[in-house]
N, C-alpha and C positions, 0 to 999 in steps of 0.2 A: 413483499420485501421492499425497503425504503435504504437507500447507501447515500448519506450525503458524507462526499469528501471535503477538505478543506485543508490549508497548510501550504498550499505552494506558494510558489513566487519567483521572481528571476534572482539569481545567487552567482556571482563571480569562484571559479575555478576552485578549488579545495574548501570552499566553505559546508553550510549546512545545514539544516531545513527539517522539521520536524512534523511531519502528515499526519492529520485523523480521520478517521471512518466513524460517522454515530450509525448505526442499522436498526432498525426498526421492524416488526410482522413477522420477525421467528424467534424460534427458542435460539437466540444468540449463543448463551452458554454453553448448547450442546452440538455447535458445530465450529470446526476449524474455520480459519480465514485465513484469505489472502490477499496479498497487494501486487496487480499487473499494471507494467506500462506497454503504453500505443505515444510512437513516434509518426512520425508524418511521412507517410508512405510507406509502414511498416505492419505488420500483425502485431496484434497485441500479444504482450510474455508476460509468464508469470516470471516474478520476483521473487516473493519470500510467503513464506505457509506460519502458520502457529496454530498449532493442535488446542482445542477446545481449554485445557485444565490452564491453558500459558506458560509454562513449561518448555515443552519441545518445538523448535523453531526447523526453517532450514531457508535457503536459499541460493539462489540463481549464484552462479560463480564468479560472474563479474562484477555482485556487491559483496561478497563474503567479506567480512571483517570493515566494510565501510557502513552498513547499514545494518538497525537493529529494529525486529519485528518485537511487539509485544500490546497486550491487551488487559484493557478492565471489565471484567463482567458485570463490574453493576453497573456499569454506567455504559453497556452496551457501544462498547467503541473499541476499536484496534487504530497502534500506532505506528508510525514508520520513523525512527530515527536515521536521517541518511548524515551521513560526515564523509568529510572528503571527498566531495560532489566532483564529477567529470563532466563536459560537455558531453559526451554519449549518454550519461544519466537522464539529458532534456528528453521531455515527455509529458503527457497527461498519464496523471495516476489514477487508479480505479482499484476498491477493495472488492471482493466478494464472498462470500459463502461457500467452500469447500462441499462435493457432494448433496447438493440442494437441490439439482435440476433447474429449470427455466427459471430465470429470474429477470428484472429490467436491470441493465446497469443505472450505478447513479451517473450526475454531470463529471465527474474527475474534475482533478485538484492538478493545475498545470505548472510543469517545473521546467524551467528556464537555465542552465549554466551557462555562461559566457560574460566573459571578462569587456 
């Protein structure tokens, strides 16, 4: 399994920042992903899920309706639209593979809010 992320960057208070994942060394298609953040001195949480077909979504409740999960299978990538970015948003993002077992994470894509 190969996760490069990319997409972040430092963002002032309410704006907004669009993440990708490319994955690589499995059947992409037939597995869910997700996108977790790891803050600085915290566990990493997951975020938000998208069931294999991209379809069905869900997420963490402190992004509901500010961020939006979705994916392309051919082009073996998931993305994270976030809007209306908070300072608790700041973090390194990390996607992964739902139900896969052991995997490397990739470097994560670091998000920055503050004004």
């Amino acid at each position: 399994v190969q996760l490069v992320e990319s997409g972040g960057g430092l963002v002032q208070p309410g704006g907004s920042l669009r993440l990708s994942c490319v994955a690589s060394g499995f059947s992409f298609s037939s597995y869910a992903m997700s996108w977790y953040r790891q803050a600085p001195g915290k566990e990493r949480e997951w975020v938000a899920i998208i069931l294999s077909g991209g379809i069905t979504t869900n997420y963490l409740d402190s992004v509901k309706g500010r961020f939006t999960m979705s994916r392309d299978n051919a082009k073996n990538t998931v993305f994270l639209q976030m809007n209306s970015l908070k300072p608790e948003d700041t973090a390194k993002y990390y996607c992964g593979p739902n139900n896969y077992g052991r995997f490397n994470w990739g470097q994560g894509t670091q998000v920055t809010v503050s004004s």
